[in-house]
N, C-alpha and C positions, 0 to 999 in steps of 0.2 A: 636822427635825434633832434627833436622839435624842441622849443623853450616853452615852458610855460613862466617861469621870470628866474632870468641869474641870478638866484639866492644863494648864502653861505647856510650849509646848514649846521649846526651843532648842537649840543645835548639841551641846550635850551628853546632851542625854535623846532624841535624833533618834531612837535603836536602840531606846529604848522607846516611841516616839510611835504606831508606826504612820503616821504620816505625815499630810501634807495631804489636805484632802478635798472630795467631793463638795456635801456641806450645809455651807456654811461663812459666817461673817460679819466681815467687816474697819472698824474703826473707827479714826476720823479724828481726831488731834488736835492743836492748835499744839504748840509745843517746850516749852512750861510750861505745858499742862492736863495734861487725864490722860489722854483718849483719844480718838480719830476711829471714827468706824465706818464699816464696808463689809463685805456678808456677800456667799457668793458659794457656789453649789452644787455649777455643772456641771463637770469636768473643767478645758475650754478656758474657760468663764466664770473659772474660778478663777486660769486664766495670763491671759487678758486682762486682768484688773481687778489681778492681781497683778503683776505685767508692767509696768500703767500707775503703780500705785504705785509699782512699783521704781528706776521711773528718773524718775516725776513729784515723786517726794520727793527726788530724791537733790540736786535744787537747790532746795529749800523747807526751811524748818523745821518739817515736820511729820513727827509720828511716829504708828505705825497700828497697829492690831492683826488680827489675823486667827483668826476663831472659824471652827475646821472640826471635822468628824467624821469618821472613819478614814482614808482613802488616797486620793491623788491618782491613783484607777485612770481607765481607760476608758470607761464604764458599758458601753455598749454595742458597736458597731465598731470597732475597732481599727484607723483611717484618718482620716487629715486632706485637708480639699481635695476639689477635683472642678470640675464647671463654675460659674461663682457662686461657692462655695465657696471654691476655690482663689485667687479672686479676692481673698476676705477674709479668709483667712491672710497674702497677701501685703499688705496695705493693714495689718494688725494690727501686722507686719515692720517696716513703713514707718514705724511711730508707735513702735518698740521693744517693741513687747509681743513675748512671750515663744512663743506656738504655733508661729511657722514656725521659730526657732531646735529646738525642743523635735522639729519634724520631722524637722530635718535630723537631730538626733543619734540619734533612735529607726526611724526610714524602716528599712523591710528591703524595698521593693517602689515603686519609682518611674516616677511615668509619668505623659506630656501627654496627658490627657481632649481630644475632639476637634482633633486634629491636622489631618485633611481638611480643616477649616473654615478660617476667616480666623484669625489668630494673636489679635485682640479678645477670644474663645469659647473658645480652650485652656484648660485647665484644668487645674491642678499638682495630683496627688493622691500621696498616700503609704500604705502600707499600715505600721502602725508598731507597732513591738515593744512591749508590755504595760509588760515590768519597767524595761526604756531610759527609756523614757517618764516612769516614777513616778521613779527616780531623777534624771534633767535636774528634771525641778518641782521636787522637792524640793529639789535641791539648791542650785535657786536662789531658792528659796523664804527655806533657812534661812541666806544668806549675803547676804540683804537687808538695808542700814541704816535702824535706828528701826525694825525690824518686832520683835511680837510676835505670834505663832503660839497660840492656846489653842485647845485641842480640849475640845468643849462644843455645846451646844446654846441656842441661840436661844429663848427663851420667848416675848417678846413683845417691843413696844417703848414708851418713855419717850417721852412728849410732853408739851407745855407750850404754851403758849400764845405765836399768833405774833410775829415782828418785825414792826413796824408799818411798815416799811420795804419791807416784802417781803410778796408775795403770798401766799396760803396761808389755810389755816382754821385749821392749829397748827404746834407744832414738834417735831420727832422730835430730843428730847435724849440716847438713849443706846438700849440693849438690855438687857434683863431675861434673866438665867440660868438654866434650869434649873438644879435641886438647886445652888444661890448663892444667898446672901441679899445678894451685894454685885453691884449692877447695873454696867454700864460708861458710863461718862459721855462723849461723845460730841457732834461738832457736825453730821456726815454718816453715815449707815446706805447702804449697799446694800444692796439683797438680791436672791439668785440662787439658788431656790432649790432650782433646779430638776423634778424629778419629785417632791420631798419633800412639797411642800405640802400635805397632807391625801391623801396619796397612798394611793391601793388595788393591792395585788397582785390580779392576774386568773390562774388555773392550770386551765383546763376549768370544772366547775361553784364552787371553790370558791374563795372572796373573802377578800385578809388585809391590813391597814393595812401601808403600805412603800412606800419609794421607789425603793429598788433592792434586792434579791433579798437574804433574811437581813439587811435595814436596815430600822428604823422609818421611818415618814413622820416633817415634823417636826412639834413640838411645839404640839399645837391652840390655843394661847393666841395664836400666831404669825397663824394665823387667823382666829382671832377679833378680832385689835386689828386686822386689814388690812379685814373685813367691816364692824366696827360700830364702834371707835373711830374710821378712818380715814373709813370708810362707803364702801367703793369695790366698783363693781363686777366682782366675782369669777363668772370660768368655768368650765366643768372639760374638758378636752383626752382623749386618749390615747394612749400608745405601745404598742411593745410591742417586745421582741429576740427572737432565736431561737435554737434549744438551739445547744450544740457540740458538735461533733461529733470522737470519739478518728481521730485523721490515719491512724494505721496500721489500721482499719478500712474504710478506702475504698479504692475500688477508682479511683485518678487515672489509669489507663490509659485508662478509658473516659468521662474528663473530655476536654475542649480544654484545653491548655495555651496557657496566656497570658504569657509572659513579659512581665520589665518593661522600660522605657527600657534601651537598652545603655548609655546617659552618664547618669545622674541628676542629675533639676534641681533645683539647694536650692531649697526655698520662702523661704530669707532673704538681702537682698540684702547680709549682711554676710560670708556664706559663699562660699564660690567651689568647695565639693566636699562633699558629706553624708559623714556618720561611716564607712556603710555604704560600701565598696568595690563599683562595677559588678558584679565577678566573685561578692560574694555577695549581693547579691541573692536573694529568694526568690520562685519566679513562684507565678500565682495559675491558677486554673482554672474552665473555665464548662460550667457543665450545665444544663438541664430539664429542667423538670415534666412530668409525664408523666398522661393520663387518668386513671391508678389514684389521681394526689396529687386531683384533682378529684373523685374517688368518695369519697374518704376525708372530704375537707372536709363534702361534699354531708349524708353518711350520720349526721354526726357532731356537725351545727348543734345539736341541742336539748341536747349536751354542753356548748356554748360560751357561757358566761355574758357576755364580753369583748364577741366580735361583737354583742349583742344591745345595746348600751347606747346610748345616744343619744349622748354624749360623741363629739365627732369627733374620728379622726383623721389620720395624712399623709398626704397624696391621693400626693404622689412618694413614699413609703418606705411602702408600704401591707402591711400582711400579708399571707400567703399568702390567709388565708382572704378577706380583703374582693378580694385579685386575682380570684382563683378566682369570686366573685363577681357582681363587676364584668364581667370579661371570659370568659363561658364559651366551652368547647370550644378556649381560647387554649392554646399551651404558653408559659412565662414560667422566663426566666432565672434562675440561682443561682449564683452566683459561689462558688468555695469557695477562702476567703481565709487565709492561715496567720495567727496569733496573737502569731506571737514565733521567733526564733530555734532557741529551748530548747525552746519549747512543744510538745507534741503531739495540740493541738487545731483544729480550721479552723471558721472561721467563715461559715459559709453564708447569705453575703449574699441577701436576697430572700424567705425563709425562717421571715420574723419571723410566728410564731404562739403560741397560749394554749388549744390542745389539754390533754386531760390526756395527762400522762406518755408511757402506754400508745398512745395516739394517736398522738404526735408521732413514736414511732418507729417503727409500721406507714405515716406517712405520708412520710417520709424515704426509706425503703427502697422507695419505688414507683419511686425514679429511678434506671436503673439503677448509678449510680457507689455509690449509698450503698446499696445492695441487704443491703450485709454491717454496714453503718454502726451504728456503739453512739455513743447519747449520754451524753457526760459530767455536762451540765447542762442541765434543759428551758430551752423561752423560755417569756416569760411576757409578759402586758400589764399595763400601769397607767397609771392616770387619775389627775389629778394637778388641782390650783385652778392657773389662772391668774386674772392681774389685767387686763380690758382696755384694751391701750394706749395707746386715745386718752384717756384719764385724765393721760394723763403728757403732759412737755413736751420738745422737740425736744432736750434737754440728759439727758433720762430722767430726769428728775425728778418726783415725784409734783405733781400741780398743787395740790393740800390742800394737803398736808405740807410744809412746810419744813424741807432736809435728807434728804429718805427718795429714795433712789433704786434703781431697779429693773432688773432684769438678767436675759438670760437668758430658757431657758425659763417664768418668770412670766410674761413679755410676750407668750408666744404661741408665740415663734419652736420652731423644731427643731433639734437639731444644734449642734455643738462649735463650731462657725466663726461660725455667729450668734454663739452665746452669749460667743465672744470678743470678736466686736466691741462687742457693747454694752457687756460687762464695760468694755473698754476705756474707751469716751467715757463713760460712766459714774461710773467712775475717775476721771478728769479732771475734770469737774464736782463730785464730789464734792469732791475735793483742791480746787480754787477757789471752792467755797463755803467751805469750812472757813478759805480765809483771805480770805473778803469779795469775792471777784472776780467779775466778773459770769461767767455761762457761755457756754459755745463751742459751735457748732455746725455739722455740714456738710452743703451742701447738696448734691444728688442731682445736678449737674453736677460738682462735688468728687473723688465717692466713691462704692461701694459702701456702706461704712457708711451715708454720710448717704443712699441707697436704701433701705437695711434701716429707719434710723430714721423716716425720712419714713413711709413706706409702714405702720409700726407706730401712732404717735402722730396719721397723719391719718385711715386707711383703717378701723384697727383688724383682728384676724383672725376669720376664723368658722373655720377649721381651723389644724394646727401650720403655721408658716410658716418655705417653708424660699426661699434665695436661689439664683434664676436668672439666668442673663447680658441672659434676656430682661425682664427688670425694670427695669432701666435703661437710660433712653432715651438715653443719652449713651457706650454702651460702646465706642464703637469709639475714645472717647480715654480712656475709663477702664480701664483695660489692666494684667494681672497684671504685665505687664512694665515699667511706668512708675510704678508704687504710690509708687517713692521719690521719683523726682524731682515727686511730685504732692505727698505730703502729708511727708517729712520736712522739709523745709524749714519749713512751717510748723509742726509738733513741736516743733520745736526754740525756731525766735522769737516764735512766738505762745502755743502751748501749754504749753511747757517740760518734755515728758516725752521728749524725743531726747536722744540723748548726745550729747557735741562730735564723739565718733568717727565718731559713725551719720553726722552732721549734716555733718562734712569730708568724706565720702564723696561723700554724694551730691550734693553742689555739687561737686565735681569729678567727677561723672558727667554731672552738668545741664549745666556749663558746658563739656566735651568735646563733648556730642551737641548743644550750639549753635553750637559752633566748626565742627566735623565737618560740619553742614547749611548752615553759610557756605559753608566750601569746596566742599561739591557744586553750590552755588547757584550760587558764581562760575564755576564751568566750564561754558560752554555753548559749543553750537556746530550748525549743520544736522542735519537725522536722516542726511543721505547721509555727514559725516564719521562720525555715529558710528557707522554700520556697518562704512565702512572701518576703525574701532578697534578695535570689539567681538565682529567677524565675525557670528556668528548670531544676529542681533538685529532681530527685525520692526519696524521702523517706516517710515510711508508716506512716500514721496520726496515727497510731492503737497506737504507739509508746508513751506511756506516760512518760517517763524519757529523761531529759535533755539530749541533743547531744554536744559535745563539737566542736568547730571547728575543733578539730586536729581527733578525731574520723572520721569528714564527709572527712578527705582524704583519707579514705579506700575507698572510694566511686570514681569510675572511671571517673566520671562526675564532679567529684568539684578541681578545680586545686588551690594550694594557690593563685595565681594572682587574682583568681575571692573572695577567702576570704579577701588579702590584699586591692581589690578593694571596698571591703565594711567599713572595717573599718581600713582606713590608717592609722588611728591615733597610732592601734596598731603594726601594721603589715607591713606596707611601708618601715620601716627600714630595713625591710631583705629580698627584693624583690631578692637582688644579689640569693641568696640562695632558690631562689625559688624550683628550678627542683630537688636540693636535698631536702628540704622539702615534696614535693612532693613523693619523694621515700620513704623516712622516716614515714610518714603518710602510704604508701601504706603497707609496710611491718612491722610496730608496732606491730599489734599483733602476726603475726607469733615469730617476734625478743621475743617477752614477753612467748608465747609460749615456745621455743627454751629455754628457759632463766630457766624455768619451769623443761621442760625434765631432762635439765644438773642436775639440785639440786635435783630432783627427783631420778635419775641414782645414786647417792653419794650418799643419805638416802635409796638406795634400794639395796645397795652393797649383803647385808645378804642373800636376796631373794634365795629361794629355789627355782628350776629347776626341775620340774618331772622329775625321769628318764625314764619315758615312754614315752617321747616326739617323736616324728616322724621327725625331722627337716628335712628330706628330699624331703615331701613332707607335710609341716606348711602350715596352708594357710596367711603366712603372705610375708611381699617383703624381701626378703631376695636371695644374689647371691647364684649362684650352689656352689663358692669357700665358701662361709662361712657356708651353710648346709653342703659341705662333713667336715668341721673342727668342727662344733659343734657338728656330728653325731659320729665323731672319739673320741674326749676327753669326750665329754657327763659330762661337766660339773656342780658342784653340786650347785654354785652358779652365780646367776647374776656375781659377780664380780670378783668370776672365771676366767667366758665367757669372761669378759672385759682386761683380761691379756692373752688372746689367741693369738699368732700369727696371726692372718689376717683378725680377729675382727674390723669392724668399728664401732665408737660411732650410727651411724644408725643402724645398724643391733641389738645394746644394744636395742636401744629407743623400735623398731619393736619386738622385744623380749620380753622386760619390759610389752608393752603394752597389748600384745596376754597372757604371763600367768595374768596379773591381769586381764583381761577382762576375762578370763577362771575362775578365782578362784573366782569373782563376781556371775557368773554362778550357780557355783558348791554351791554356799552360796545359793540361791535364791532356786535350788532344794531340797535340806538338810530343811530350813527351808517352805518350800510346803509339804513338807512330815512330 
């Protein structure tokens, strides 16, 4: 986090600020000290944590600060959401933070990521306009109350020695400034700090200190107190982006056209339509790679100083060059994504390389859309310190430090939607330390988040970690489309970073869609009436037991509109609600299922574990990572297993069920004999 000069900035000097930023630090503090701290790097780190402050303060007395350096830009794609992802934008929504509102108002490109699938796996993504974008942050940035905004740079941090009350080796009392001789005093630090941390640009052979392209890495004292003050262990990652490319250069005739959703789905559930109108929309387009991009890679490795490092990085957002790698003689996808409205540049998602210059655009032009293509900007890689996360505590908190909490890609993660969610719960710990409360926490039947933080804080990472729908053993109730009624409620009464508004809402969307599944409940009747009602609607005569309406929505063919159509009298009232109806009907029994497993897991804690088990080769689903970990401890009980390092609640349930399906076995032979 570099200076460009210790400025205050506020609603008056905004046109001089440059704006919010990347590398940035927010400090925490009662209504009569002097300051709180929380620092915050990445983009969506910066809305999450600022987000949670915004409406976590707005009932507390506490007032914060906010240390950034330059612009609340994009760093790298200019997209919010996906599968996973999209997940926790909308969970981020659900707790008021600021990313999915910040989608709706900059989206120019809307669309449900697997659609085919179960409605659990859809996934909200946006492709969202550069300048939309920086102005919503900013501008709810600087119309926050008790915030102070100072652009600046982090040097290092103030510690002292801990509360004896509380766990820790010290305590992080404030943040030290570059070029300042006056530190800020502080009872809570975040830091987020993204690619900056002792960050290397990669460009072909030649290597330059930075975090983001024409930006400093931040300031090595930053560093140094997190290595040898703090004494924590520090890793180093990589990324990398890919050039852009001038739009009127390409040849998009010989792209696929991809248009977006014709109805666009807000990612917030406080919106009911995005900024952007259907009609303009911008579509996106998909191309490949083609044998000449793989000759070019090939011919060009002893160029590429990036590829050669040991530093790992995204196994899903991989560069051209490690694709090419990894999979030869493949051809491999490139989406080429508009930038903005205004803009006349496309982003060629897939594309991410550290070629030099010269390279990058003999390697572009192998594909024939871009044949003619000029770049505006190369890509480039950087490697960057992270801290790893099992250091920290399920609240993100550093386990030493009292007060020092961590965000973002430091932790490991990849990507904007991580980085808000932590920013988020983060936030919130932070602000509850600052006034003595103990911290919150969710667990991985909860949330997406509490998935992401689980999975950081227990498993830790060895590459950047980015969130899949298949990470969570519990997703088919943890659902893009229930975020609110899951976790604003408790925002609201437990947390206190929901507004009353958010918080009215969605209790009267919870207590509609409980009403709404009475009344399907109460209607039953033979499957032979309800064909008589329904007309084309399979279900078997053989069937003697009453069918309830909300049962026949497990049925792929019956949608509530066609149930509300039959008998309005009950049912018309909650037509708004239909489509989640609809889901909710579709996944009831798995949710009831799942609901089962959990209490079944807690009453099976005792379970004994043969030790003659084979887990290496069970025939049950289980990762290669959790057979080598249960083959190592060969633990004596179920619940054990369940406090293992890198143990998922799936691999419990898959476990639970294979020995009692075995010991059922073993009873049935014992008693034949």
């Amino acid at each position: 986090m570099s200076v460009r000069s210790p400025l205050c900035i506020d609603r008056r000097s905004r046109e001089d600020s440059g704006g919010v930023s990347l590398s940035s630090s927010v400090l925490f503090t009662p209504k009569n000290f002097k300051l709180k701290t929380l620092s915050t790097t990445s983009p969506f780190m910066s809305t999450g944590l600022g987000s949670v402050l915004l409406f976590f303060l707005k009932s507390t007395t506490i007032s914060f600060v906010f240390l950034v350096y330059n612009d609340s830009a994009l760093s790298c794609n200019p997209s919010l959401g996906g599968v996973g992802k999209g997940q926790l934008v909308r969970e981020v929504d659900a707790l008021d933070g600021l990313c999915g509102r910040a989608g709706d108002r900059a989206g120019i490109h809307f669309s449900i990521l697997n659609r085919r699938k179960g409605p659990a796996v859809w996934g909200p993504r946006a492709q969202l306009d550069r300048d939309r974008y920086r102005e919503f942050i900013q501008a709810e940035l600087f119309s926050t109350p008790r915030l102070t905004v100072i652009e600046g740079a982090a040097e290092g941090l103030l510690t002292s020695d801990p509360r004896p009350d509380r766990p820790g080796q010290l305590r992080v009392t404030g943040v030290r400034l570059a070029n300042s001789e006056t530190p800020i005093s502080c009872e809570s630090v975040v830091l987020t700090t993204g690619t900056f941390l002792s960050g290397s640009l990669f460009m072909g052979r030649s290597t330059t200190p930075g975090g983001r392209m024409g930006e400093p890495p931040s300031c090595s004292g930053l560093s140094h107190t997190l290595r040898e003050t703090l004494g924590l262990k520090v890793g180093r990652l990589r990324t990398g982006t890919p050039p852009r490319i001038a739009k009127d250069t390409v040849q998009l005739s010989l792209a696929e056209l991809r248009p977006p959703d014709e109805q666009p789905t807000p990612f917030s559930f406080m919106n009911k339509r995005t900024s952007c109108k259907p009609e303009d929309q911008l579509p996106c387009y998909l191309t490949y790679t083609t044998p000449g991009v793989e000759r070019v890679v090939r011919e060009s490795l002893h160029l590429n100083a990036h590829i050669q490092q040991d530093a790992k990085g995204p196994r899903y957002c991989p560069s051209i060059e490690s694709r090419v790698l990894r999979f030869p003689g493949q051809k491999h996808q490139v989406w080429l994504e508009p930038e903005g409205v205004a803009s006349d540049l496309l982003y060629p998602q897939g594309m991410s390389m550290t070629l030099p210059p010269e390279l990058q655009l003999q390697l572009i032009r192998q594909i024939p859309a871009l044949q003619r293509a000029e770049i505006r900007a190369p890509g480039y890689g950087v490697q960057y310190d992270f801290v790893c996360p099992t250091q920290l505590t399920p609240s993100l908190q550093v386990k030493k430090a009292q007060g020092l909490f961590l965000a973002g890609q430091i932790n490991g993660t990849t990507g904007y939607e991580e980085a808000a969610a932590q920013g988020l719960w983060a936030g919130v710990n932070a602000g509850r330390t600052a006034l003595s409360l103990p911290p919150l926490s969710l667990s991985r039947s909860q949330s997406y988040i509490g998935v992401l933080i689980d999975d950081l804080v227990v498993q830790g990472v060895t590459e950047p970690y980015r969130m899949f729908t298949s990470r969570a053993e519990f997703r088919t109730s943890l659902r893009a489309d229930n975020a609110d009624i899951r976790l604003t409620p408790r925002g609201f009464e437990e947390v206190g970073c929901v507004s009353a508004q958010r918080y009215r809402e969605a209790v009267r969307v919870r207590d509609a869609l409980a009403d709404a599944m009475a009344a399907l409940q109460s209607i039953s009747m033979s499957s032979t009436k309800w064909m008589k009602i329904l007309g084309q609607v399979h279900l078997s005569k053989e069937n003697s037991t009453k069918i309830s309406a909300m049962d026949l929505l497990e049925y792929k063919d019956v949608t509530f509109e066609m149930l509300a159509a039959a008998f309005p009298e009950y049912l018309s009232p909650y037509l708004e609600f239909s489509q989640r109806l609809n889901i909710e009907g579709l996944y009831r029994p798995y949710y009831i299922m799942q609901k089962e497993e959990i209490e079944r897991m807690r009453k099976e804690e005792n379970l004994s574990l043969p030790q003659d088990l084979d887990y290496l080769s069970l025939p049950v689903s289980l990762s290669t990572e959790v057979r080598e970990i249960l083959d190592r401890a060969r633990p004596h009980t179920l619940g054990a297993a369940t406090r293992l390092p890198g143990i998922t609640p799936s691999a419990i349930i898959h476990l639970l069920r294979y020995v009692c399906k075995t010991d059922r076995k073993r009873e049935v032979q014992s008693t034949d004999m």
